[in-house]
Structures are given as structure tokens and as C-alpha cells.
C-alpha positions, 0 to 999 in steps of 0.5 A: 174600407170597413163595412158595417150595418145598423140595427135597421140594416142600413150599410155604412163604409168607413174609409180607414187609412192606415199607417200599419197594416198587419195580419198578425192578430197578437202585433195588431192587439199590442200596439192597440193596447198601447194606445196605437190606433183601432183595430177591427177583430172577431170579438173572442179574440179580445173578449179578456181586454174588453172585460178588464176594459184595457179595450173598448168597444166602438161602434156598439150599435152597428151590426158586423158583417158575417163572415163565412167559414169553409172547411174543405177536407178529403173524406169522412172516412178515416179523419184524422183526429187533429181534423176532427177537433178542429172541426169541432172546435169551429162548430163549437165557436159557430155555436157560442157567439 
């Protein structure tokens, strides 16, 4: 089931029946720009495709869903670098979209 909201916060479900279901981001943008089906993704993952305009954006006047993002981690106090840049790296994807 696919949730959306319009402009006037009215939700909608879309029932989608699939054939392959995946939960690999780089298969499911394959197959999508080969012409076989739909996909539903965060729009900086297909930011290049929509721009060369090898994807199209469907259901422009619907609203996506928020999706909550958590970073749970031991301690301030001695954060690993790795960490940090990740951590800032969300933020910074928070902040820009």
C-alpha cells in the first residue's frame, strides 16, 4: 500500500501489486529505466534520471509522507569520526531537501 496526501492534506492509498519487490535501490532504478514499472523513492536518489529526464515524476500534486530518521549511538564523548560524518551527512540531507 502506497500512502499519499494532496495539497489540502486529504490521504489517499494506492493499492500496488507487484510482480518484483526489491530492497535494492541500484536493481529497482535498473529495471525502472528499462521500462519496467514504477518505483517509489527519496527524490535525491533519482535527482540525475529526473533531470536528463530518463525518469518522470508521477503524482506531482501529492504530498509524500515524512519519514523519521534516528541515529542511536553510545556517547558524545569519544565519537568516532565515521560517526560524525555520517551524522552530518543526514543533517546536511535534513537541511537541503
Amino acid at each position: 500500500m502506497w500512502d499519499y496526501m494532496d495539497k489540502a492534506s486529504n490521504q489517499t492509498s494506492v493499492d500496488v501489486h507487484q510482480r518484483i519487490c526489491s530492497n535494492n535501490t541500484e536493481m529497482s532504478l535498473a529495471l525502472v529505466c528499462n521500462g519496467d514499472g514504477i518505483i517509489r523513492l527519496p527524490e535525491f536518489y533519482i535527482e540525475q534520471q529526473i533531470k536528463t529526464e530518463e525518469l518522470i515524476l508521477l503524482f506531482e500534486d501529492y504530498v509524500f509522507p515524512m519519514v523519521d530518521v534516528y541515529a542511536l549511538y553510545p556517547t558524545r564523548k569519544h565519537l568516532a569520526s565515521k560517526v560524525r560524518c555520517f551524522l552530518d551527512l543526514i543533517d546536511e540531507m535534513v537541511v537541503k531537501h
